[in-house]
C-alpha positions as CSV (number, residue, x, y, z in Angstrom):
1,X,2.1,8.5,-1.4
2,X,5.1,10.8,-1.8
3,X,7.7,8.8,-4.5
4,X,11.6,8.8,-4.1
5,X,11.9,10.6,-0.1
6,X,14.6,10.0,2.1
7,X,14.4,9.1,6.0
8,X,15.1,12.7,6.6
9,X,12.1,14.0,4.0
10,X,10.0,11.2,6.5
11,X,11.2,12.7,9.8
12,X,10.9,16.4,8.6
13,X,7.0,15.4,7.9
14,X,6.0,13.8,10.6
15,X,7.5,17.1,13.0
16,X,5.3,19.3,11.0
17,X,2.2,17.0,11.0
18,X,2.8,17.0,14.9
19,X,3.3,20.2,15.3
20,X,-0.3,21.1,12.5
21,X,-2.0,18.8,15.3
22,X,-0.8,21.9,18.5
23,X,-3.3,21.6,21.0
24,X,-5.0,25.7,22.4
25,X,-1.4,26.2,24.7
26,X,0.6,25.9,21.4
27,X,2.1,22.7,22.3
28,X,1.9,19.3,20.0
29,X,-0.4,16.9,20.8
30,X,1.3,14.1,23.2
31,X,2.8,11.2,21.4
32,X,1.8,8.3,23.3
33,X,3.6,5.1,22.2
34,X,4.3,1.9,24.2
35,X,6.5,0.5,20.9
36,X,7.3,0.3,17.6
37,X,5.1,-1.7,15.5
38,X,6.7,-2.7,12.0
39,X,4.5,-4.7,9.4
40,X,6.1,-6.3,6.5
41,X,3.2,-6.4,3.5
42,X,4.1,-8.0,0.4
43,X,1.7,-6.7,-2.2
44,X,-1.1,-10.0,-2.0
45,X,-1.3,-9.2,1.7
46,X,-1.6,-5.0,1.4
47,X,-5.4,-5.0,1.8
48,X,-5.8,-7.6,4.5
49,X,-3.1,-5.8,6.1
50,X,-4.4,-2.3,6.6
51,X,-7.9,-3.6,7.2
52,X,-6.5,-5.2,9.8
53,X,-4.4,-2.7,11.3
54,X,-7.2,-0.1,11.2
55,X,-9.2,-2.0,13.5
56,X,-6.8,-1.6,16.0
57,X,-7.9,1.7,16.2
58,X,-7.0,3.5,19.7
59,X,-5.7,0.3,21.3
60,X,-2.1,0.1,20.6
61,X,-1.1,3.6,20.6
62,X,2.5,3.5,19.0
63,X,4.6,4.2,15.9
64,X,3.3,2.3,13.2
65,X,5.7,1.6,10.7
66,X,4.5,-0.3,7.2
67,X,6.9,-2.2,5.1
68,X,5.3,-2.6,1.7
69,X,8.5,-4.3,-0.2
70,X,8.2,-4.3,-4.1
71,X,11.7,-6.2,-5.3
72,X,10.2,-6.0,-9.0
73,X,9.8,-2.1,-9.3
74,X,12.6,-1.0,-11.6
75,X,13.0,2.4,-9.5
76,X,16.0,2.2,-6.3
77,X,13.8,4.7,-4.4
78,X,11.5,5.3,-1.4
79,X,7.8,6.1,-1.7
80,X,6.2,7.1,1.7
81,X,2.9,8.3,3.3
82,X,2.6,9.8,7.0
83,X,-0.5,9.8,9.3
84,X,-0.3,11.4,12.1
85,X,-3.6,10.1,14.6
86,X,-5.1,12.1,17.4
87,X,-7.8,10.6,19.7
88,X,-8.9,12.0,23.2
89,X,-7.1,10.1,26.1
90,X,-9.3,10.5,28.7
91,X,-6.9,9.4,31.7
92,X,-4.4,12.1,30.5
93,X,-7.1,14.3,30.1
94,X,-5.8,15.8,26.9
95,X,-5.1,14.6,22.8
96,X,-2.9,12.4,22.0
97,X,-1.5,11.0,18.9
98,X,0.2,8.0,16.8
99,X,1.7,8.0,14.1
100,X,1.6,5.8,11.1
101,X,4.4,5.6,8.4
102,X,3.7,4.1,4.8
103,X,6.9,3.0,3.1
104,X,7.4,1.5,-0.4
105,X,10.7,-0.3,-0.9
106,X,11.3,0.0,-4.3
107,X,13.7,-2.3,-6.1
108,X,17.2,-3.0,-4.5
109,X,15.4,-1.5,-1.4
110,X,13.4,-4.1,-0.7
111,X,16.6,-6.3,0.7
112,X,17.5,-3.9,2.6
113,X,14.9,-2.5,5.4
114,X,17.1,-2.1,8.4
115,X,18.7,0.8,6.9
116,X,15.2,2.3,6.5
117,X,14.0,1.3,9.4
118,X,16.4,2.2,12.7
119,X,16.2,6.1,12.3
120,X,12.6,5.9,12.9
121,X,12.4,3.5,16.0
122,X,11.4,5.0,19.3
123,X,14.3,4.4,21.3
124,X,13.8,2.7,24.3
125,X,11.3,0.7,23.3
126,X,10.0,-2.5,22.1
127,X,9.6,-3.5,18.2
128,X,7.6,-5.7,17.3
129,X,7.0,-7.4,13.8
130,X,3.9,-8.5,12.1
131,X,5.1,-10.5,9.3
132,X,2.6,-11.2,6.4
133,X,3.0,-14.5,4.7
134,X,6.1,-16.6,4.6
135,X,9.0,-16.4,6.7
136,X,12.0,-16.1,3.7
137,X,14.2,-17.9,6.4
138,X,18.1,-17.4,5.8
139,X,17.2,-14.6,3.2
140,X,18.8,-11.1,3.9
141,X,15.8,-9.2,4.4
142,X,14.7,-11.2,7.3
143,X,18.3,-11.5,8.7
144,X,18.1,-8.0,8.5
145,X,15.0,-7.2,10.7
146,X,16.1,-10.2,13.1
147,X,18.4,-7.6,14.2
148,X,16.4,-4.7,14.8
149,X,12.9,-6.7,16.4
150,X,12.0,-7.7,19.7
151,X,9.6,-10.3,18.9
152,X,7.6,-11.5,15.1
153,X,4.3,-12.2,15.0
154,X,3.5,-14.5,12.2
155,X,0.0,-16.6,11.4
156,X,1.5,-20.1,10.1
157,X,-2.4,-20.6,8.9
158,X,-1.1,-18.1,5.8
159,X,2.4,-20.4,4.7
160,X,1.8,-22.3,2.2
161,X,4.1,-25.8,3.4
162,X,3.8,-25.3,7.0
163,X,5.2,-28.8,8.0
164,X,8.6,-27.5,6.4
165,X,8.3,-23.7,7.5
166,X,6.8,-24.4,11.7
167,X,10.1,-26.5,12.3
168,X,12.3,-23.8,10.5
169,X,10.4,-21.0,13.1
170,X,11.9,-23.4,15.4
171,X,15.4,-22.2,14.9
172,X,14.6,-18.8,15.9
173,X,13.1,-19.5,19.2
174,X,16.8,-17.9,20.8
175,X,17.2,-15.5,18.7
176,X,13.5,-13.5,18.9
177,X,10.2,-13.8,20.8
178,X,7.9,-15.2,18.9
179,X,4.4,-15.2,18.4
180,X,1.9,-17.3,16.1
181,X,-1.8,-15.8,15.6
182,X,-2.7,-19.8,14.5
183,X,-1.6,-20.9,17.7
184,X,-3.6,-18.4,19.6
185,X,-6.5,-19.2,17.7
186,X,-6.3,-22.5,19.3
187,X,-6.3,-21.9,23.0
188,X,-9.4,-23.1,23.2
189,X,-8.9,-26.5,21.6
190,X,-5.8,-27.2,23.9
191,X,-7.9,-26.3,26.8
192,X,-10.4,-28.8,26.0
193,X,-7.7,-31.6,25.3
194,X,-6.6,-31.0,29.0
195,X,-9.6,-31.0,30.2
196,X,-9.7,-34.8,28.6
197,X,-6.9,-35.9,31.0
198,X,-6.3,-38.4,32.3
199,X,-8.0,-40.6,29.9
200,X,-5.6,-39.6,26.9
201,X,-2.6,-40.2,29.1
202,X,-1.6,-43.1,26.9
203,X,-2.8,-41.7,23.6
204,X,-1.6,-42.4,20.4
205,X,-3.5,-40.8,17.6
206,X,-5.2,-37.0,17.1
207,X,-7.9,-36.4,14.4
208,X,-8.0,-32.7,13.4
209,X,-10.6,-31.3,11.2
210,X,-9.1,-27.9,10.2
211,X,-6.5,-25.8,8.5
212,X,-3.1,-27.8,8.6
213,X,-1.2,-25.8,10.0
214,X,-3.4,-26.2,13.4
215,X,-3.7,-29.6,13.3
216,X,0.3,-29.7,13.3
217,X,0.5,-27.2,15.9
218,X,-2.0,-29.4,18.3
219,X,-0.1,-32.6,17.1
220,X,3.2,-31.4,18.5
221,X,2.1,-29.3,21.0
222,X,0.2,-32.7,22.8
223,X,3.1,-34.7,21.3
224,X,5.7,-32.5,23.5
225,X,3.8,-32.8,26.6
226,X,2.8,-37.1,26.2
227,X,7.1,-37.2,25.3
228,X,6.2,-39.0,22.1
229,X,5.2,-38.7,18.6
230,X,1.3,-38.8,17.8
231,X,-0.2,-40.4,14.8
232,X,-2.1,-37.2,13.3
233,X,-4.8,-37.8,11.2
234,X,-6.2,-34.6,9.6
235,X,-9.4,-33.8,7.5
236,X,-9.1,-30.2,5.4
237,X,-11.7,-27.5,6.9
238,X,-11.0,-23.7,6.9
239,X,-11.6,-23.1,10.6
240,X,-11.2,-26.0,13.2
241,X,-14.6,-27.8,13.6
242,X,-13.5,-31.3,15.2
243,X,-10.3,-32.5,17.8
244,X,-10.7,-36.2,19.1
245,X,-7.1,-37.7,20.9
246,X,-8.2,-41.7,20.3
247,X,-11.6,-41.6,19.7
248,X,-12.6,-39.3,22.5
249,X,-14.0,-35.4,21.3
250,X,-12.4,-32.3,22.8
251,X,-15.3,-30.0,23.5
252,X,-14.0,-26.6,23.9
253,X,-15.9,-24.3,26.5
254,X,-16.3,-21.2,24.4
255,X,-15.1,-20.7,20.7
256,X,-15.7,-17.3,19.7
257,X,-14.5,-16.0,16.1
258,X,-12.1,-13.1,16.6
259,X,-11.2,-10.9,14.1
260,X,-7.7,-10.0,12.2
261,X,-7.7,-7.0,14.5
262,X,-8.4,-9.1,17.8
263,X,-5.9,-11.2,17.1
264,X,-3.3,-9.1,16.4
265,X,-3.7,-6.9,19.4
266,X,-3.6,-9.5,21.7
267,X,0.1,-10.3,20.6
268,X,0.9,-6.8,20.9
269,X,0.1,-7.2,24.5
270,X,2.7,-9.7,24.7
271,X,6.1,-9.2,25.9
272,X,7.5,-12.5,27.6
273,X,8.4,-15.4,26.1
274,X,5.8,-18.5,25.5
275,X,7.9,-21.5,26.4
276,X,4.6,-24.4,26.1
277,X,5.0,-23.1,21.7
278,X,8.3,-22.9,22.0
279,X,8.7,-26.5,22.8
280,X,6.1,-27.9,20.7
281,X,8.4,-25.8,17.8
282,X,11.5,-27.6,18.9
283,X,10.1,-31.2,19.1
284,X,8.6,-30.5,15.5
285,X,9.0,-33.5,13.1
286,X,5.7,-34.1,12.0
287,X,4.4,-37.3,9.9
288,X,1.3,-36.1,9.0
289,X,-1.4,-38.6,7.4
């Protein structure tokens, strides 16, 4: 990693990498990117992160921009790393490439991304943020990026008080799309509690053994659609093993374990709005047992 660059040391890099990359004709390989992807990575999350976003591999072709903020550093400076990626694309018949910007946020630059940030967006189109551990809601660095993002992916499995932090997500449902990898992780489970009705019609309690934050998630998510609050009754596991709405076990269909990679790619094939989490964020006051 190159210490204390400017944006314009970062764009001047990435032209000649592209240009080092020239296919036979002389011409750079083709840039193929269907968004921004941004990645905030405080340091306990660096290697989870780029093991994570190395398995996406060739399946989300974009500018890949990594936020490593380090507020402690003494240094008011930029450190940054470029990667420019070329794989064969066999339906354009030719190389293409993606590109993947390191950046260390040194010091005072760590509250400040945005300005880092919007001269190496892809204009036109979509940004989305993968956002590594707690949400620091009302602080200026998220502020910041609330401005600049389309939609934040979080995993609510990795905060630390989730009762408190899922109903502040909640008051950014109109301001960004959002997505939540703990949620998707639990398609199946909701499936198999519809697949109960109508017998839980007139429930009142949920057992969850599992990570809190998806029993909560499943608690107000079947709270919102019965239009009342659900007694939830929750037994610690790291993965969910058990759902039963008053007595009566939800037996879900499949449940395959997905990786970090998975996971993440599938939000990144998101671009609506999903309006069942959405409400089950909204109705959030939880009283969990």
């Amino acid at each position: 990693m190159t210490e204390n660059v400017s944006i314009r040391d970062v764009e001047r890099e990435l032209s000649r990498l592209r240009q080092e990359m020239a296919g036979p004709d002389g011409h750079p390989a083709l840039r193929t990117s269907s968004m921004t992807h941004l990645a905030w990575v405080p340091e306990p999350w660096e290697q989870a992160a780029r093991e994570t976003l190395a398995g996406l591999a060739e399946r989300h072709p974009s500018r890949g921009i990594i936020l490593l903020p380090r507020p402690e550093e003494p240094r008011d400076e930029l450190d940054a790393q470029i990667d420019v990626r070329s794989f064969r694309d066999d339906a354009l018949g030719r190389e293409v490439c993606a590109e993947v910007i390191t950046i260390r946020l040194n010091g005072p630059r760590a509250n400040a991304p945005a300005s880092v940030v919007l001269p190496l967006l892809i204009a036109d189109l979509p940004v989305f943020l993968r956002w590594r551990g707690a949400l620091p809601f009302g602080g200026q660095t998220l502020e910041e990026l609330l401005g600049v993002v389309d939609r934040i992916i979080v995993d609510s499995r990795e905060w630390e008080e989730p009762v408190r932090d899922l109903a502040r997500l909640g008051s950014l449902v109109e301001r960004v799309a959002l997505s939540d990898i703990a949620w998707a992780r639990l398609q199946p489970w909701r499936e198999a509690v519809a697949a109960l009705w109508p017998d839980v019609v007139e429930a009142s309690t949920l057992r969850v053994v599992g990570p809190e934050a998806d029993a909560l998630l499943l608690a107000q998510w079947l709270g919102a659609r019965l239009r009342r609050r659900l007694e939830l009754r929750r037994e610690p596991a790291e993965e969910v093993e058990l759902v039963e709405v008053d007595g009566l076990p939800a037996r879900p269909r499949r449940l395959e374990r997905r990786s970090p990679s998975d996971l993440l790619s599938e939000q990144l094939d998101l671009f609506g709005r999903d309006s069942i989490y959405e409400e089950a964020l909204w109705s959030f006051s939880p009283a969990p047992t």
